[in-house]
DOZAZA-610402 format. One line per 10 residues: number of its first residue (from 0); for each residue x, y, z of C-alpha. Coordinates in steps of 0.05 Angstrom, whole numbers. Layout:
# DOZAZA-610402
NUM> X Y Z; ...
//
This chain:
# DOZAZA-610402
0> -278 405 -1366; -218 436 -1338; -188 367 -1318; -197 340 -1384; -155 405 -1418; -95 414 -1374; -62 345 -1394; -68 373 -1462; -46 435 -1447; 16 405 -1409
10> 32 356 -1467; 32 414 -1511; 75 462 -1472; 115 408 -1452; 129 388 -1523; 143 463 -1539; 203 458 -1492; 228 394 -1510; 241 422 -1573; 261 496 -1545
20> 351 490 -1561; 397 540 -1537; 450 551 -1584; 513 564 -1536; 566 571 -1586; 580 569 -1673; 559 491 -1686; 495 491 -1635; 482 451 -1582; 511 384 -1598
30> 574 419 -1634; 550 390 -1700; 508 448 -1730; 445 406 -1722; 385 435 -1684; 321 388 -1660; 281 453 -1666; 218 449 -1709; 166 492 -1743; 216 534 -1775
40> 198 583 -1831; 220 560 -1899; 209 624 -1934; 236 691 -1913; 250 769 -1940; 250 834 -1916; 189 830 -1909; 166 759 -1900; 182 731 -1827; 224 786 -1807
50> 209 789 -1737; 265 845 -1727; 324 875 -1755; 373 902 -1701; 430 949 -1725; 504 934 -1710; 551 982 -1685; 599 940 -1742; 617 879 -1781; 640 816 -1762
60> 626 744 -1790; 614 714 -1715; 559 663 -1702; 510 688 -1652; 509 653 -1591; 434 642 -1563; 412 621 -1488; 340 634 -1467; 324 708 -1483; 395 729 -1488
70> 435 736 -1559; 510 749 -1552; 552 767 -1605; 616 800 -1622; 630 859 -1672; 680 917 -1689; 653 984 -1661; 705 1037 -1692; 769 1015 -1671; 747 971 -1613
80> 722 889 -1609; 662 889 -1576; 621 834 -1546; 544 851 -1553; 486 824 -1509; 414 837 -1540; 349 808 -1518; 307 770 -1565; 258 825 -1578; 327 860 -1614
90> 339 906 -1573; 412 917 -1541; 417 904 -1467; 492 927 -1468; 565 925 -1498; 631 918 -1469; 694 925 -1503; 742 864 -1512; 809 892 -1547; 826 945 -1598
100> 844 951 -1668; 820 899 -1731; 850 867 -1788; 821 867 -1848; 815 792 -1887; 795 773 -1954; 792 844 -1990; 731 860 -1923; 702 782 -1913; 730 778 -1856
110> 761 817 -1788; 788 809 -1721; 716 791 -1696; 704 733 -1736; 707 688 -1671; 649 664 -1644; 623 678 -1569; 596 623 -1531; 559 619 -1468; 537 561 -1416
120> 481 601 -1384; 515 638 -1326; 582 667 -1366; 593 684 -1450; 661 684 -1470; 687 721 -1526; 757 719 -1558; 774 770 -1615; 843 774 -1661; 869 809 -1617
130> 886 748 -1573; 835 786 -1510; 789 728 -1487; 737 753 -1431; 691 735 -1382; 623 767 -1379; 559 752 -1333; 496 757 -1361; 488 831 -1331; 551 851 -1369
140> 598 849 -1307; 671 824 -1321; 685 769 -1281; 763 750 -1320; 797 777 -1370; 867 751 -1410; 909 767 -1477; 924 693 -1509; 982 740 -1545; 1019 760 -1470
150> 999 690 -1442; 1017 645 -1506; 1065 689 -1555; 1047 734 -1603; 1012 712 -1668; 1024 711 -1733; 974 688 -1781; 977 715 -1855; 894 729 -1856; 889 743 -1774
160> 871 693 -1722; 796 670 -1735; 793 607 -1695; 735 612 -1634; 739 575 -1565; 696 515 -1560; 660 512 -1498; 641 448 -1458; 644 413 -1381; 678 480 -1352
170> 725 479 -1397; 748 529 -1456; 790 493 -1511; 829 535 -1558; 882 513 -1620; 932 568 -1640; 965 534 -1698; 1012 591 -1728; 1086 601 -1750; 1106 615 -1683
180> 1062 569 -1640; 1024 508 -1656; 983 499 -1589; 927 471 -1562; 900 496 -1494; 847 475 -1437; 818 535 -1392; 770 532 -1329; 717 571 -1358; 702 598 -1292
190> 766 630 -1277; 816 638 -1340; 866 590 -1316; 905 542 -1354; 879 463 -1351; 935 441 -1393; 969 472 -1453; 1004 411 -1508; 1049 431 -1562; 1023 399 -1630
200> 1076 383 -1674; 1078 379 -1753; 1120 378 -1810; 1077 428 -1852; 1107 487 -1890; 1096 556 -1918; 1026 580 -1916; 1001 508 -1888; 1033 535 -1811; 963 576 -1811
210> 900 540 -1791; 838 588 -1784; 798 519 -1770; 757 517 -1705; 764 451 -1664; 703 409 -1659; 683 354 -1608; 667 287 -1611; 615 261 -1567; 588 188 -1550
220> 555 174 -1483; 605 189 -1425; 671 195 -1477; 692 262 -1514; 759 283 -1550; 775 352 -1579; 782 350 -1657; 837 403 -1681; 849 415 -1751; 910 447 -1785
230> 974 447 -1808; 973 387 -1852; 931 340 -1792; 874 329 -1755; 888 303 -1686; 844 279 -1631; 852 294 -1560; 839 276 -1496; 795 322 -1450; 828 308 -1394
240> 902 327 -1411; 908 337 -1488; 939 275 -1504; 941 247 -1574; 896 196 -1589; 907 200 -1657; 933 231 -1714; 902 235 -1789; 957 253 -1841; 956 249 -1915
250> 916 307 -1917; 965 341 -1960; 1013 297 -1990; 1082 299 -1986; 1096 281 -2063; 1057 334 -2085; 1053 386 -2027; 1014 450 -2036; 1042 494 -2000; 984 538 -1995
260> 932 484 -1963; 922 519 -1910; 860 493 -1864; 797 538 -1859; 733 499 -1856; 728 455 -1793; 716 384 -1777; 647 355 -1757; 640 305 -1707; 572 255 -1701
270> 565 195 -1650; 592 152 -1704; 630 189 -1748; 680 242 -1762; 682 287 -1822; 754 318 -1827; 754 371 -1892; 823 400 -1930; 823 461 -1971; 819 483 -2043
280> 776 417 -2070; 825 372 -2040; 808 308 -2001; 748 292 -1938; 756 236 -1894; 714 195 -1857; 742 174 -1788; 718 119 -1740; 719 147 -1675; 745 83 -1640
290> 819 102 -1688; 889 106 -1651; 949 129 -1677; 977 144 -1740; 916 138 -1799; 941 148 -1869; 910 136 -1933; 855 83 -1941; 890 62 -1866; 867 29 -1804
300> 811 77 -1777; 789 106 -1840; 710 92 -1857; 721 129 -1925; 762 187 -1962; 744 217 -2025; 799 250 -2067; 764 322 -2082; 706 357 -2075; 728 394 -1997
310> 698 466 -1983; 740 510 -1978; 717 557 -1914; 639 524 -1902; 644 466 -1855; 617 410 -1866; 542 382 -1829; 518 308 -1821; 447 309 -1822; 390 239 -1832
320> 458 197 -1845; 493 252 -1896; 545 284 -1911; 528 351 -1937; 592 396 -1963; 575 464 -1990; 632 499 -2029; 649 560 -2035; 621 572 -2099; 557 551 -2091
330> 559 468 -2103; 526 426 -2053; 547 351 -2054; 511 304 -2013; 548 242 -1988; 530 176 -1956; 552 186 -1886; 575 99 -1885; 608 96 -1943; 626 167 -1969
340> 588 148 -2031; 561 212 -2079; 489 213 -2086; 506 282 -2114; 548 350 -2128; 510 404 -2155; 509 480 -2161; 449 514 -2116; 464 580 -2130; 521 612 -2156
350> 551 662 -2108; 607 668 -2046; 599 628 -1990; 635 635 -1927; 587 608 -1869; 573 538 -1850; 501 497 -1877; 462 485 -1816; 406 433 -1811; 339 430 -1769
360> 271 414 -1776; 287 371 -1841; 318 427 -1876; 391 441 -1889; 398 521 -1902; 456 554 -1943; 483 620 -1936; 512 664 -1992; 540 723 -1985; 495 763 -2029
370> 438 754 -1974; 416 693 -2005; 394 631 -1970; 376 573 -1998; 334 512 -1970; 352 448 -1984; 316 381 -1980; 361 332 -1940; 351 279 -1985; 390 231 -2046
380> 381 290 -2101; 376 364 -2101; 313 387 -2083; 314 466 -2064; 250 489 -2020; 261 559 -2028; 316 616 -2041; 304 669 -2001; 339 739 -1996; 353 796 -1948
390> 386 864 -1960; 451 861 -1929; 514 812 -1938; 521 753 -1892; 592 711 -1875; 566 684 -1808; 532 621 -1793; 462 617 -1767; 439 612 -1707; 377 573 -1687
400> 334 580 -1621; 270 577 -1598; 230 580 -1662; 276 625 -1698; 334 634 -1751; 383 688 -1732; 425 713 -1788; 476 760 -1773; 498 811 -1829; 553 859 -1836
410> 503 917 -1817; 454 881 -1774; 428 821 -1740; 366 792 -1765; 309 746 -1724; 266 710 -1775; 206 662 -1750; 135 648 -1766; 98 713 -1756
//
């Protein structure tokens, strides 16, 4: 009898860990907002698959960032960043402070920890507006510590500097696209020292110098390139010393330049696609990963571009061969991920939005502001599974691990799962 159960037993737990994702950093695993977890709740409240609600010491719109039984996340404390550790039963494990001082963005959205940690298992990194990026161990023990301000030159973004690191292969990657500096920068993750640091050149103007954007990679097999996103371009990058691989313009046209385009919402990268977004309902691309060079309108290594329609702060996710673009006012269009064709572009649920959709378990879920998240079907029309609602007010993405959502809020952090 007991020989006959233990194969199942193994083929169950070992099914329960295939499935089991960290979520290192804001976009997840694969850096795409997609999660292969499954058996995720649908419906939530207060009440409803509330596992725990853990109180902040302040707000901030940063993603947690999830590795086994350890949830890291950054916050304002009174006048001091802070980087927070908590175990997954909600409780806080301890806090160390990064910098001092916050700017306020959007009349409150928004402040100077709005980056996101991320973690590979042994160290978490956070960076704040401030420009201090540190090192922790899992303990809480500082292992490096550096201003990006002292080491790069001071900033000077209109709405503070939002952008978080991107972790992967050792490396930190960073884009500081400002007035004064328009950067991108490799780290060792396990010391603080500089890779390689390229200038990134552009003829933007005015308010377009400021890109909040995050970088995003682009993974297929053994071949990656950084994705970063502002000032009027996207351009990919080698990994190995920041060279341009190529360069997607147009974004904001020169013969009728809006001078206040600047880029929030990131680009999304799958195995065979691209998704570079604009601002203020301008235009989305679609780029084949195999371009080079200069790509302009309708050019050689464009799949597809659509003239309107980008979010303006939610990033875009690719998810069962869509595109799915959630503005900030509460329309969700759903593209064909080949051909950039519409299937459709339709309001959800009117309210704010300032996080990114994420998808898993055949579910794409929306964030409002208001508390309000709403499930969507990831199919050809709009089918919403449920609209659920928690008491507080929510900028930050979600964060998916082991069986559960967790939604960060401006007062607290919130594990939801099937009780």
């Amino acid at each position: 009898m007991k020989s006959s159960l233990f194969p199942v037993a193994l083929l169950l737990l070992t099914t329960a860990l295939t499935f089991a994702d960290h979520w290192p950093q804001w976009r997840g695993p694969n850096h795409d907002a997609v999660s292969r977890e499954s058996g995720l709740p649908t419906e939530w409240s207060d009440t409803k698959n509330l596992l725990w609600k853990a109180p902040l010491p302040g707000m901030g719109s940063a993603t947690p960032a999830v590795w086994g039984e350890s949830i890291f996340l950054t916050s304002e404390a009174g006048n001091e960043l802070v980087l927070l550790c908590l175990g997954t039963d909600g409780k806080v494990r301890w806090q160390r402070k990064l910098g001092e001082g916050s700017s306020k963005a959007r009349g409150g959205e928004g402040n100077s920890a709005s980056p996101s940690p991320c973690t590979d298992g042994k160290l978490v990194f956070g960076l704040v507006g401030s420009g201090d990026l540190v090192a922790f161990d899992f303990s809480g023990k500082e292992v490096w510590h550096l201003n990006a301000q002292e080491r790069y030159g001071k900033f000077s973004y209109d709405f503070g500097m939002h952008s978080s690191p991107v972790l992967h292969d050792g490396r930190l990657y960073l884009q500081f696209i400002h007035p004064r500096a328009q950067l991108v920068i490799a780290l060792d993750a396990a010391t603080g020292k500089e890779v390689w640091k390229v200038n990134r050149p552009s003829d933007g103007k005015a308010e377009c110098l400021n890109s909040y954007a995050t970088p995003c990679l682009w993974l297929r097999g053994n071949t990656a390139r950084l994705i970063t996103h502002g000032n009027d371009y996207a351009v990919a990058h080698e990994l190995a010393d920041g060279k341009e691989v190529w360069r997607l313009g147009n974004l904001n046209p020169k013969d009728r330049y809006n001078a206040t385009l600047r880029f929030v919402t990131s680009p999304v990268a799958v195995a065979d696609l691209i998704v570079i977004p604009t601002a203020k309902n301008g235009a989305v691309v679609g780029v084949k990963p195999d371009a080079t060079g200069v790509i302009g309108t309708e050019g050689v290594g464009e799949a597809w571009r659509i003239p309107s329609g980008t979010p303006d702060v939610p990033s875009p996710v690719v998810y069962e061969g869509r595109v799915f673009l959630c503005r900030e006012s509460g329309v969700l269009t759903c593209l064909d991920a080949k051909t950039g064709k519409q299937f459709y572009s339709d309001r959800f649920y009117p309210q704010t939005y300032r996080a990114s959709p994420v998808a898993a378990d055949g579910k794409i879920i929306l964030t409002a502001k208001d508390g309000t998240f709403t499930v969507v079907k990831p199919g050809e029309k709009l089918e919403i599974l449920a609209k659920n609602k928690l008491s507080d007010q929510f900028t930050a993405s979600p964060a998916i691990s082991n069986g559960r959502l967790y939604l960060r809020g401006f007062t607290a952090l919130h594990a939801i799962g099937v009780k």
